[in-house]
TIROKOL-262256 format. One record per residue (C-alpha): x, y, z. Coordinates in steps of 0.25 Angstrom, whole numbers, always signed. Example, Ala and Ser with C-alpha at 12.3 -4.5 7.8 and 13.67 -1.06 7.14 Angstrom:
# TIROKOL-262256
      X      Y      Z
    +49    -18    +31
    +55     -4    +29
***
This chain:
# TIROKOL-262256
      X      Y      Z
   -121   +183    +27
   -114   +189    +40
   -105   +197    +32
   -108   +208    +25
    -95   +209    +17
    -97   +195    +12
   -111   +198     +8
   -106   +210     +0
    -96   +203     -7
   -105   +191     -9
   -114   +202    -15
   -103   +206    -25
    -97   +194    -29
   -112   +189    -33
   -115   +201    -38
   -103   +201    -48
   -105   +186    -50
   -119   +188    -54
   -116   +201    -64
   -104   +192    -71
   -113   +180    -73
   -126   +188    -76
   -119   +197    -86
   -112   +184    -94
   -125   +177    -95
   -131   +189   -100
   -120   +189   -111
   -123   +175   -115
   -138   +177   -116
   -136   +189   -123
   -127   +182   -135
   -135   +170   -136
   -150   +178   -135
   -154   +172   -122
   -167   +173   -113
   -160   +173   -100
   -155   +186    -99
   -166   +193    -91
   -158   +184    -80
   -145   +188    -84
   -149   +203    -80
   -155   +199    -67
   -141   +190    -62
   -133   +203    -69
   -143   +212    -61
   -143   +204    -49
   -127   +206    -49
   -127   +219    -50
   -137   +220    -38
   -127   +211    -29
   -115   +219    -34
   -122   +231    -29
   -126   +225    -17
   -111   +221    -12
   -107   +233    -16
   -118   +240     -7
   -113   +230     +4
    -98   +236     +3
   -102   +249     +3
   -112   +247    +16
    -99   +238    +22
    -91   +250    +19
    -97   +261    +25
   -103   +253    +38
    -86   +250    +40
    -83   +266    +39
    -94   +268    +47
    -89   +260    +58
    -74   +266    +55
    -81   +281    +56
    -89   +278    +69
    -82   +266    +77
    -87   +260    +89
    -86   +268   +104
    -80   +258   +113
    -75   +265   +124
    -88   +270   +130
    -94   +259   +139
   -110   +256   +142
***
């Protein structure tokens, strides 16, 4: 992805959609006493890891924008 931005939010939206899912089909397993749930934990876990990883992303987004807002560019000096 070109994008950062839409990698972060790509990151999040997965992140969330993978926690949602992860934790409903640990509920199910968990009232019906099934085997699966080792897998469960590891789409809840991976969730959580792409969740903190769009939050990193906005945070790095963030702070390269104040960076440049801080320090901009010198243009008028010439070679």
């Amino acid at each position: 992805m070109r994008n950062p931005k839409t990698l972060a939010w790509l990151y999040l939206i997965v992140g969330i959609l993978g926690i949602v899912a992860g934790s409903f089909y640990l509920l199910v397993d968990l009232s019906r006493g099934g085997s699966w749930m080792l897998f469960d934990a590891a789409i809840v876990a991976m969730g959580v890891f792409g969740v903190v990883q769009g939050v990193r992303s906005f945070a790095r987004l963030k702070q390269l924008d104040q960076a440049t807002e801080a320090d901009p560019p010198d243009l008028t000096s010439g070679p």
